[in-house]
Structure formats: structure tokens, C-alpha cells
Backbone bond lengths (Angstrom), bond angles and torsions (degrees), N, CA, C in turn:
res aa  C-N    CA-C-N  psi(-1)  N-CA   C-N-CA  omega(-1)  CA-C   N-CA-C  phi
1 X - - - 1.446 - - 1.537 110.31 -
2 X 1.346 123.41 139.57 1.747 130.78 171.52 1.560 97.32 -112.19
3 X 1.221 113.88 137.90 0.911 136.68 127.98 1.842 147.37 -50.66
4 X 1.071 121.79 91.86 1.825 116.61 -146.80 1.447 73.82 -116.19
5 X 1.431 95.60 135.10 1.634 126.22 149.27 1.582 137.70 -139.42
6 X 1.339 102.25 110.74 1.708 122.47 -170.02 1.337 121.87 -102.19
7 X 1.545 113.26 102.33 1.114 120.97 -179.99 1.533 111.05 -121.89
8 X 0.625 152.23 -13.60 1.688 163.71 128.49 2.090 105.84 20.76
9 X 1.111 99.52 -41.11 1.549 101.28 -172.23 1.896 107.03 -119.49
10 X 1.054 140.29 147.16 1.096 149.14 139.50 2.270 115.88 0.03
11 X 1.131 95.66 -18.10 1.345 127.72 -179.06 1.431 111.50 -99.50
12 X 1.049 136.81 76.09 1.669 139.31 171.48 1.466 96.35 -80.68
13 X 1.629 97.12 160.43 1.520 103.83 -151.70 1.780 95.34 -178.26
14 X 1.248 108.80 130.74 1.814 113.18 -178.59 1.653 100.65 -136.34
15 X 0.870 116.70 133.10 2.296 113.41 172.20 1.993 82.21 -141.49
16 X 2.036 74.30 165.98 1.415 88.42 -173.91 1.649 93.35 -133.40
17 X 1.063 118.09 109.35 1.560 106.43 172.47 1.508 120.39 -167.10
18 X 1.703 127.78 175.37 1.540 102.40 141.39 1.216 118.19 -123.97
19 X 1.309 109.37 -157.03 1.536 112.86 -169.43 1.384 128.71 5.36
20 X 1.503 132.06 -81.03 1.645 104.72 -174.96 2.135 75.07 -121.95
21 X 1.212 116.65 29.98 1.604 103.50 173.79 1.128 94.89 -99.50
22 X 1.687 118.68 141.34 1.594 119.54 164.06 2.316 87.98 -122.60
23 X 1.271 92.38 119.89 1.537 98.84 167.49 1.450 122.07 -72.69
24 X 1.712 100.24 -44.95 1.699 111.04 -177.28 1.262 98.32 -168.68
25 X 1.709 107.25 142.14 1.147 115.46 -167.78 1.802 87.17 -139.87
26 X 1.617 92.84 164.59 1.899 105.54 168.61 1.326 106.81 -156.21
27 X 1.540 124.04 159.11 1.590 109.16 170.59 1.785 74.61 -178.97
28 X 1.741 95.72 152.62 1.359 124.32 -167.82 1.334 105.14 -157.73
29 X 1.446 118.44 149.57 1.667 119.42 -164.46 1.403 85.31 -100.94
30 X 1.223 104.01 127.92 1.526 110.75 170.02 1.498 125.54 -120.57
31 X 1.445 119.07 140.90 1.235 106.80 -166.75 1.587 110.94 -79.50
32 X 1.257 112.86 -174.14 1.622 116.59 177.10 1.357 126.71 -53.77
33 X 1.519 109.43 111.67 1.777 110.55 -158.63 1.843 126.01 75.26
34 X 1.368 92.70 -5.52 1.698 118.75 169.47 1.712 105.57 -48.90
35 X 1.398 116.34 -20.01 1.297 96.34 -157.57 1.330 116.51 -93.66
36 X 1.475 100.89 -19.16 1.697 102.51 153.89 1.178 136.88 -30.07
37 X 1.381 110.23 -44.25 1.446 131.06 -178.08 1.654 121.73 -51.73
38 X 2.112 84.53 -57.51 1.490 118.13 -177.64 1.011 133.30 -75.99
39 X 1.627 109.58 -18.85 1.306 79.51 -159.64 1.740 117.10 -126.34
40 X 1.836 104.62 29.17 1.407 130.48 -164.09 1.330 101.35 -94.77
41 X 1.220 113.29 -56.67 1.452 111.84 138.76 1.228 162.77 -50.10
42 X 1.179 114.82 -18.11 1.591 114.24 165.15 1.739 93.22 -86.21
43 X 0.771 147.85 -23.65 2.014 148.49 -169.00 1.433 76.48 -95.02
44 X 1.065 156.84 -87.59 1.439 131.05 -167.93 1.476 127.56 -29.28
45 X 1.468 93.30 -45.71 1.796 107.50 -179.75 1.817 104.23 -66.31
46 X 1.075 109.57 -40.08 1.796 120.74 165.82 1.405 120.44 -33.95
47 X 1.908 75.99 -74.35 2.017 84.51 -175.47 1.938 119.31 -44.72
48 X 1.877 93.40 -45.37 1.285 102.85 -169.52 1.899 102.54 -51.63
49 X 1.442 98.29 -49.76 1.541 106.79 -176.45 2.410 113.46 -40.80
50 X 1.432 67.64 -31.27 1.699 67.93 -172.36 1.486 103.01 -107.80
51 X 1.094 160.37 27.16 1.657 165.51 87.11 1.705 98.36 -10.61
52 X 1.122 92.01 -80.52 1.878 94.52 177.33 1.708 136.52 -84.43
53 X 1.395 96.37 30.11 1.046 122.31 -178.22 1.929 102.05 -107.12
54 X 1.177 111.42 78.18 1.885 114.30 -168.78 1.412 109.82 -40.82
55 X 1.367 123.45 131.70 0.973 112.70 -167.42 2.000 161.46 115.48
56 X 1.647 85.19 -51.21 1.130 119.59 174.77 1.659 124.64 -82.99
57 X 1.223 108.63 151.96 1.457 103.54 -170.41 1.814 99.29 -144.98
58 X 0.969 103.09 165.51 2.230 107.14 -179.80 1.772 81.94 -118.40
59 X 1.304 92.51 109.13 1.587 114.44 146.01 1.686 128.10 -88.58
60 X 1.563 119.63 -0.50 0.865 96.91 168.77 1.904 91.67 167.44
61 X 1.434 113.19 165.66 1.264 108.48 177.46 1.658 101.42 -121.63
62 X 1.413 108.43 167.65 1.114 107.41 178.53 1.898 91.07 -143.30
63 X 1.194 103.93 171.16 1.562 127.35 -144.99 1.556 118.08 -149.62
64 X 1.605 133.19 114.26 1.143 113.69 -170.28 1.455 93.07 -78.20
65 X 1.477 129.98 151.66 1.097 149.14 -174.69 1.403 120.00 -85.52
66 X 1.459 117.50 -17.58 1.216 109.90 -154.07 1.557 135.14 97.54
67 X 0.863 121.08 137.68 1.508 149.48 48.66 1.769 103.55 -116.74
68 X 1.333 99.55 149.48 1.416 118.88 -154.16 1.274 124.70 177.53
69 X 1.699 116.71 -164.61 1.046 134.63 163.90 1.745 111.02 -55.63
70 X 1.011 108.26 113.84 1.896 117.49 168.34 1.013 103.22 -45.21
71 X 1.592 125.07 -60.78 1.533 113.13 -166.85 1.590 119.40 -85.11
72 X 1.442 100.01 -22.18 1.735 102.36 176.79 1.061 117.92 -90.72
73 X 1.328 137.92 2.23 1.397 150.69 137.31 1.991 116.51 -50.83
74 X 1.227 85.59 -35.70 1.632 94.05 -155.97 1.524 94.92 -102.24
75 X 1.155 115.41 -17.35 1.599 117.16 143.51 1.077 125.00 -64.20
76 X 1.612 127.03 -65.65 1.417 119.83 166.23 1.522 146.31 -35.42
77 X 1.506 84.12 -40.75 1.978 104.14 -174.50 1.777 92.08 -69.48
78 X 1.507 127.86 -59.61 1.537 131.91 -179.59 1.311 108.97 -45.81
79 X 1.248 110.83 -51.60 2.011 97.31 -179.27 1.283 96.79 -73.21
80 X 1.129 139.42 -63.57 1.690 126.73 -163.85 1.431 115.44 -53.98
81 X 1.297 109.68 -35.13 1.692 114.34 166.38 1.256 126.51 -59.46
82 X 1.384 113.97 -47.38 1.421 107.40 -177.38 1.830 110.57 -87.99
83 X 1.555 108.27 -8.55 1.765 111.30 178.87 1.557 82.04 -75.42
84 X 1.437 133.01 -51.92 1.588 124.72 -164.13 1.963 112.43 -46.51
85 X 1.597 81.03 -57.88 1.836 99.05 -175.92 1.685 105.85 -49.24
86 X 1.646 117.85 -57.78 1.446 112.80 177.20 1.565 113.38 -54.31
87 X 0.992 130.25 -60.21 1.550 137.66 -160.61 1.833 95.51 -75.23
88 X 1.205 115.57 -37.80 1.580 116.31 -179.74 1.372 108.12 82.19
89 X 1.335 131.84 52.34 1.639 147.54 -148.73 1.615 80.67 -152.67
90 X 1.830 93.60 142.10 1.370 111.61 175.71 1.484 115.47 -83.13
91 X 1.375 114.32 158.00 1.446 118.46 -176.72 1.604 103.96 -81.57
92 X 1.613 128.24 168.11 1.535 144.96 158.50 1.366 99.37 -130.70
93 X 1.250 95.85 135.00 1.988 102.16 170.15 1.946 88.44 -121.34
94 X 1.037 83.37 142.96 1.245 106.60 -171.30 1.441 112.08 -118.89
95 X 1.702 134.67 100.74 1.188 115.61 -167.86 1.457 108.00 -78.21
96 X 1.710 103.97 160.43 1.569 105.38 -154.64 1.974 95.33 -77.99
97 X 1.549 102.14 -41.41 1.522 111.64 -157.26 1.785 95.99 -52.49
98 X 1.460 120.12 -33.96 1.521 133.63 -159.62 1.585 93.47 -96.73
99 X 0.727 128.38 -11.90 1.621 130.91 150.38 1.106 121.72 -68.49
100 X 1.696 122.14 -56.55 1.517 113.73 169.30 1.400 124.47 -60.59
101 X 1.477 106.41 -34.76 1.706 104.31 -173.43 1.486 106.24 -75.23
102 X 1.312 130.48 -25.53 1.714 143.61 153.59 1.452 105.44 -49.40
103 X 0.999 119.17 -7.35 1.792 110.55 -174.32 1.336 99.18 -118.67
104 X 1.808 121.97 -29.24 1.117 111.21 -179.69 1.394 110.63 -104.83
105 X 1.634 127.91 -7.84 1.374 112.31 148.00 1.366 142.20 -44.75
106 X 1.604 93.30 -43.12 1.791 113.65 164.17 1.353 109.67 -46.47
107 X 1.342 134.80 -62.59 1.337 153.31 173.40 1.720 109.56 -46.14
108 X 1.295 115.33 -27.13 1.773 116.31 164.45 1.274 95.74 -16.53
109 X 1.530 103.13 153.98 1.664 106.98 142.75 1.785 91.36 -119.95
110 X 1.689 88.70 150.57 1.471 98.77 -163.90 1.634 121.37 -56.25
111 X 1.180 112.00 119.48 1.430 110.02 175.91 1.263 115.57 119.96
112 X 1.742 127.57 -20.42 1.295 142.77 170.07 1.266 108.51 -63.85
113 X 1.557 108.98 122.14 1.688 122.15 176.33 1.519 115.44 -91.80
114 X 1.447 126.86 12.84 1.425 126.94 -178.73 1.357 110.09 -54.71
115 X 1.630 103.31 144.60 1.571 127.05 160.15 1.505 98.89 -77.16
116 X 1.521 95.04 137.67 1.518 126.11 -167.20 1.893 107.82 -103.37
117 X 1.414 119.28 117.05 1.373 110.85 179.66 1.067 91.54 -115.49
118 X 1.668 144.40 124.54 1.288 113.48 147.69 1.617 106.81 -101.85
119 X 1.386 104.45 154.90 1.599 121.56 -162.09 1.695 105.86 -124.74
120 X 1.552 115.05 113.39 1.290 113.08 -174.28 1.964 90.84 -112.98
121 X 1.328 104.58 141.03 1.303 113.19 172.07 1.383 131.81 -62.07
122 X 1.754 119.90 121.55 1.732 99.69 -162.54 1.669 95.64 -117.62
123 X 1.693 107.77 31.54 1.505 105.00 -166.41 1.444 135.49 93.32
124 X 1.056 136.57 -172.60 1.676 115.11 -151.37 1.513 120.11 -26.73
125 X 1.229 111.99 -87.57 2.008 112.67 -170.35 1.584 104.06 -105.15
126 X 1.419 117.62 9.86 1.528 157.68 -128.90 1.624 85.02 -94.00
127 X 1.381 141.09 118.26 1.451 123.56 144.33 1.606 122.13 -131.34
128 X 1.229 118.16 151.05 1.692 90.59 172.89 1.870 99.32 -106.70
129 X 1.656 104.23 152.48 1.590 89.78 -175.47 1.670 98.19 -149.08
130 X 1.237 124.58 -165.54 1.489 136.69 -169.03 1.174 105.02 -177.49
131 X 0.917 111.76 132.47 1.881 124.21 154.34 1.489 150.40 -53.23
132 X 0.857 140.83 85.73 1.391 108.18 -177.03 1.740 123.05 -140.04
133 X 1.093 129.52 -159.18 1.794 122.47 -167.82 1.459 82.15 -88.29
134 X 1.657 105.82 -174.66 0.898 119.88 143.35 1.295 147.98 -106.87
135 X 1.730 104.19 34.98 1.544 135.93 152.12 1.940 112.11 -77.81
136 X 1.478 96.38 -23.21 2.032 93.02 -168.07 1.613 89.67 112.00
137 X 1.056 133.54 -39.43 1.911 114.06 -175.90 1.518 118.62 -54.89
138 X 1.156 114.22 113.39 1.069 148.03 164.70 2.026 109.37 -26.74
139 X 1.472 118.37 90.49 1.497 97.25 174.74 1.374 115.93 -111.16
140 X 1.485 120.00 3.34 1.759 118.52 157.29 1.156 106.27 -152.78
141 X 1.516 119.07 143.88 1.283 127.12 -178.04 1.756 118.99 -67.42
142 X 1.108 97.50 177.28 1.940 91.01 -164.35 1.619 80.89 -77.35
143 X 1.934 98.29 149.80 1.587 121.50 169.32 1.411 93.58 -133.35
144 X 1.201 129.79 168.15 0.810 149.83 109.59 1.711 144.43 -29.19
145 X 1.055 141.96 116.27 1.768 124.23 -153.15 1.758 105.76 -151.87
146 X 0.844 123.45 126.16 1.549 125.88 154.05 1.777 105.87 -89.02
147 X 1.547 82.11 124.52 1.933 95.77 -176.16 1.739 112.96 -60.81
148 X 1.199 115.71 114.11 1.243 106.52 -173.04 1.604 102.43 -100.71
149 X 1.200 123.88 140.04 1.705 146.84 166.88 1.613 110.79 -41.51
150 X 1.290 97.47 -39.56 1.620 113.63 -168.65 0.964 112.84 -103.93
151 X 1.303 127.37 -14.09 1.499 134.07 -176.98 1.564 109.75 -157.11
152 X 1.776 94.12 102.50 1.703 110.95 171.38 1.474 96.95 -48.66
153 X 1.715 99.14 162.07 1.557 113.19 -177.82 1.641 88.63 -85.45
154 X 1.194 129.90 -48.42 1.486 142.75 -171.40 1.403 101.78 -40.37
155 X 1.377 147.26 -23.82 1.378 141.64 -125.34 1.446 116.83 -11.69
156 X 1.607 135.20 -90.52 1.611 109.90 -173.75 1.448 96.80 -112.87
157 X 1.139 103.84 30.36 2.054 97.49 -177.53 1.183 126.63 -70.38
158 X 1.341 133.26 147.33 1.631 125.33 -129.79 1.904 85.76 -107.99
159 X 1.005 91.84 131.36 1.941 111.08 168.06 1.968 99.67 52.20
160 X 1.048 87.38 73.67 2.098 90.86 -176.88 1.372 88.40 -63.50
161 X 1.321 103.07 158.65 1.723 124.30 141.32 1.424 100.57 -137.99
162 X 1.360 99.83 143.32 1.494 108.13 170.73 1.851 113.32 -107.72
163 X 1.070 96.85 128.23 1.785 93.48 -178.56 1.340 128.84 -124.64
164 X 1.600 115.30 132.95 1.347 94.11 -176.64 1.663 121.49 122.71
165 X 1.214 151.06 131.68 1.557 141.06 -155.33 1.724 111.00 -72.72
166 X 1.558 93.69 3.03 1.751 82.02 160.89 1.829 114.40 -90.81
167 X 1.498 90.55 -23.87 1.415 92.86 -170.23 1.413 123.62 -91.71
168 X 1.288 104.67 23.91 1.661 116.27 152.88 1.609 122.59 -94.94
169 X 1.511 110.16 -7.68 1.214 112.85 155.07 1.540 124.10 -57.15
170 X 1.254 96.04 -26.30 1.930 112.33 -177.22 1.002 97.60 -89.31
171 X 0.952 165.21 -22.62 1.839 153.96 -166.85 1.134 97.20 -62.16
172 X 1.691 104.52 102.24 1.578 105.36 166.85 1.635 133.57 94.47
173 X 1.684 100.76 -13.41 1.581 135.26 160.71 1.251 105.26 -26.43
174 X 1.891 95.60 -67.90 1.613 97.88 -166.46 1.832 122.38 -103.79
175 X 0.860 120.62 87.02 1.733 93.71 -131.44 2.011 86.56 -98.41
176 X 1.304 112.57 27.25 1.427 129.69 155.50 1.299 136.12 -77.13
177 X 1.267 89.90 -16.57 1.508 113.07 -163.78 0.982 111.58 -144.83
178 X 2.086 115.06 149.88 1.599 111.66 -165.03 1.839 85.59 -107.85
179 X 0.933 98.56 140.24 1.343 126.11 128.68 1.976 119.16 -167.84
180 X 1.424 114.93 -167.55 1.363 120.56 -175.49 1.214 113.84 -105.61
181 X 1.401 116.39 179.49 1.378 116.38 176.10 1.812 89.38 -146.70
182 X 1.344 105.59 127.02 1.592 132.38 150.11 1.451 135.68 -78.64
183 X 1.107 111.84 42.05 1.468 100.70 -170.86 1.425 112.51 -95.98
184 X 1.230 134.43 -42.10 1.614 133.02 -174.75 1.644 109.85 -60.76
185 X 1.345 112.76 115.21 1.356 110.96 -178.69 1.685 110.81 103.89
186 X 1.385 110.16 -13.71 1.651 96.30 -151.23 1.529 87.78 -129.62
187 X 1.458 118.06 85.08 1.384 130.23 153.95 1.505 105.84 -115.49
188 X 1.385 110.70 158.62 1.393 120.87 173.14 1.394 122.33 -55.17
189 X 1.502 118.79 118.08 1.319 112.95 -176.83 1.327 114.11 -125.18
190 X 1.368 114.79 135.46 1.768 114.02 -178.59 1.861 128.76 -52.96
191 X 1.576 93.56 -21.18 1.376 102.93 169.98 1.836 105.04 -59.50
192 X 1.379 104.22 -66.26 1.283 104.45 169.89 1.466 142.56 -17.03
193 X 1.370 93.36 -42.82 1.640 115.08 -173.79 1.432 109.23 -105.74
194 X 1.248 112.32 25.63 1.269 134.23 138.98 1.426 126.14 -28.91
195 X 2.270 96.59 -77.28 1.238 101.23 169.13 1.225 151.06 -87.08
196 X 1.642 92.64 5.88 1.639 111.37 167.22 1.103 109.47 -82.15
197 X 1.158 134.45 -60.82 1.707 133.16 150.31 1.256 108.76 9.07
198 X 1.255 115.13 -109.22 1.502 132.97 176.21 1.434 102.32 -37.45
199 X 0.788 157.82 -126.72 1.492 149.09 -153.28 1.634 114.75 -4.61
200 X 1.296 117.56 -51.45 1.409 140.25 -169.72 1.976 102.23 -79.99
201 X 0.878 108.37 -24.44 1.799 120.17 -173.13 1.969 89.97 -102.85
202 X 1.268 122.69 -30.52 1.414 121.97 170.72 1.815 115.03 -67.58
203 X 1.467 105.32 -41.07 1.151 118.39 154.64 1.587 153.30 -72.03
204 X 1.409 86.95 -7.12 1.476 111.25 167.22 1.651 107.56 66.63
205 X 1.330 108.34 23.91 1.400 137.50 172.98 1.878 117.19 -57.49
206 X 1.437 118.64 47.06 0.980 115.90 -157.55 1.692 105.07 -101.07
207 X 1.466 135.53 161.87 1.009 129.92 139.52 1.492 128.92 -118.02
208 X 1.654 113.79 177.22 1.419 121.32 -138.41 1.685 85.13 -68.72
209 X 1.492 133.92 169.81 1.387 137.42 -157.19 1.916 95.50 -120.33
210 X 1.392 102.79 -38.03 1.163 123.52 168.19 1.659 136.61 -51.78
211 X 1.638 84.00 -55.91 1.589 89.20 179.97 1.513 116.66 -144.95
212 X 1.215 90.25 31.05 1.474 113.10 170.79 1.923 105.31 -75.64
213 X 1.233 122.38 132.16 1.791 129.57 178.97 1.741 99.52 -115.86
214 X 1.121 136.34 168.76 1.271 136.87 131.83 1.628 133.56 -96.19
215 X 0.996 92.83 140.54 1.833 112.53 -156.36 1.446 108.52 -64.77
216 X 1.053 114.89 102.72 1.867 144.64 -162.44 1.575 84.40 -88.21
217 X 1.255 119.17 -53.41 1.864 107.19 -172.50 1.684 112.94 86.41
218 X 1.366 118.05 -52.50 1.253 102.09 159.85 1.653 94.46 -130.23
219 X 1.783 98.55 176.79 1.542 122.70 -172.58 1.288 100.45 -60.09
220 X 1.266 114.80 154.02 1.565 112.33 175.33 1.687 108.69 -106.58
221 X 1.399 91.23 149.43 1.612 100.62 -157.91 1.770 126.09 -105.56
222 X 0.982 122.41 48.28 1.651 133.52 -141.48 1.408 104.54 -58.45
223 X 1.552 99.17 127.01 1.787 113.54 165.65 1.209 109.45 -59.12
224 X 1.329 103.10 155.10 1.322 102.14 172.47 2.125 97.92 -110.01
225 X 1.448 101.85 134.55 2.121 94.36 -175.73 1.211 100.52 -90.87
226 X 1.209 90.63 140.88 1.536 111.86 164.42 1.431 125.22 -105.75
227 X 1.658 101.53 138.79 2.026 123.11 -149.96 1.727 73.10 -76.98
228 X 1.320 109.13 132.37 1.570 141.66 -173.57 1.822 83.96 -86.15
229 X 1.281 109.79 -64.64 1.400 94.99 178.91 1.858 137.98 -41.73
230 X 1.596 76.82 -78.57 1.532 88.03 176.08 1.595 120.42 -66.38
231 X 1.785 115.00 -2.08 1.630 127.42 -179.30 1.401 99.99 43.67
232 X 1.148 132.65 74.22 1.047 147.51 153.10 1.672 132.57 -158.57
């Protein structure tokens, strides 16, 4: 059994399963830095699920990787790290962008050859995104992008879909050009990463537990808050 935990989006999310088995799953919309709250508890509610589950054992956790939320990343990677270090089970990072296009390959209808973008939100016109077939192969690594008016992110790629809460920034961007937009329904979910899990734990696809980070993509940029009282 793996353990998957997705915090990457506004959407926290924990499953316990392998390959196409999900034993127990949880997920709650959480607000910004919300996931602290959320998400110690639902992986408690997990573990318990798999104690009394006869049989069963956690071989390993897996982790959305990023690109994402700064702080819900940096939530995720700490609980999965230190559940790895106690139990002594190797880590999976799971990239987030290859998660969405895995959720929206599933979602194909059979026989459709579309190029796959999924688009996670990095703030104003801000997205981070990646490419890929619509088999899951990978044809550019995640960038970073401000949506330009004049220039689709897709450039001439055959039947785009865009997926994902960056790619409602595009609805209508280019309105020259066909492609779709996926966004309702289609955030990263830990159930999902189920079957990346298992494949990647079949492969012995592990990283270091130690000094392993998840991939932020750009520097992170800290507000400075302002005292509500004194407005300053």
C-alpha cells in the first residue's frame, strides 16, 4: 500500500492504495496555508484505515512534487518526510503538472489524439505548465509562463486542451484559435496519484528522504503583512 499526499493546489487530498485499488481516500478545499489544519488528520484517518485493514502494510509514501503552492508543498513534502523517516519507507515525488495530464488522459474519449497542457496557477497572468501527448509522454518540461494575448501558450500544437486552475485564465485569451479548456473538476488529486505511485515504487523510482525539496519553479517571493490595526 502507498500512501499519496497532494497539496500543491488549494485542494488537499490524502488516498491509500495501489495500482487501480484505492482503500481510503479524503480531500477538503482548503484555504491559503489551510492545509496545516487538514491535512494531519485525514493521514491519520488513513493510517487507522490500514491497521484494520488484515493484512496490509505501507511500503512507501508518495508526495505531489510540485509546482505549486509554496506553502502547500512545504506542507506536504514535511508530513511525508517525517511519516517516511518514522516507518523507514522510501519517499515518491510525484510531479504535480504529470499528475494533471494523467487525470486528463484518463478523461480521453477513446481515440482523441490531443496535446495535453496542464496549467497550475502561479498568480496574476502567472501559470506554471508542461506538455505532453495524449499517451502521458512528456514533450516539455514544466516552465513557468505569463499568458500572452498574442501568443497562445499551445503555439502550433495539434487539438490543445488546457487543464487545470491555470487554464481558466485562458478561456477566451485566444479566441483565434481552437483549442479547450479543462478546468472544472480537474485539480490534482491524491487518489489519482495512486497510479503514478505504483508504477514509480515498481521502478524503484525513489528520491533522497533527506534532501529531497519540491520543485517551486520560481523563487519564492514573501509579503510583507500589514498590522490591520495600526494600517501599517
Amino acid at each position: 500500500m502507498i500512501l499519496c499526499i497532494e497539496t500543491s493546489t488549494t485542494k488537499c487530498s490524502a488516498a491509500l492504495g495501489r495500482g487501480k485499488e484505492i482503500l481510503a481516500s479524503r480531500e477538503a478545499e482548503s484555504p491559503e496555508g489551510g492545509h496545516a489544519a487538514a491535512l494531519a488528520p485525514m493521514v491519520d484517518e488513513l493510517l487507522e484505515a490500514l491497521r484494520s485493514h488484515e493484512g496490509a502494510t505501507l511500503s512507501a509514501i508518495a508526495v505531489s512534487a510540485g509546482p505549486g503552492s509554496y506553502t502547500g508543498l512545504r506542507i506536504g513534502a514535511s508530513l511525508a518526510k517525517g511519516l517516511c523517516l518514522g516507518y523507514r519507507i522510501p519517499l515518491i515525488a510525484i510531479d504535480t503538472l504529470e499528475l494533471l495530464a494523467h487525470q486528463a488522459q484518463c478523461a480521453l474519449p477513446e481515440g482523441r489524439t490531443s496535446t495535453l497542457f496542464p496549467l497550475l496557477d502561479a498568480r496574476r497572468m502567472e501559470v506554471y505548465a508542461a506538455e505532453f501527448t495524449h499517451t502521458g509522454e512528456r514533450k516539455q518540461d514544466d516552465f513557468a509562463a505569463i499568458l500572452d494575448p498574442e501568443a497562445p501558450i499551445f503555439g502550433a500544437a495539434s487539438d490543445p486542451i488546457l487543464i487545470g486552475n491555470g487554464a481558466t485564465k485562458a478561456r477566451g485569451l485566444w479566441p483565434k484559435h481552437s483549442y479547450e479548456v479543462w478546468d472544472e473538476g480537474f485539480a490534482p488529486t491524491a487518489e489519482a496519484m495512486i497510479a503514478l505511485a505504483t508504477a514509480a515504487f515498481e521502478r524503484e523510482d525513489f528520491v533522497d528522504t533527506a534532501y529531497w525539496t519540491p520543485n517551486y519553479l520560481k523563487d519564492y517571493v514573501a509579503v510583507i503583512a500589514k498590522n490591520k490595526v495600526l494600517n501599517r
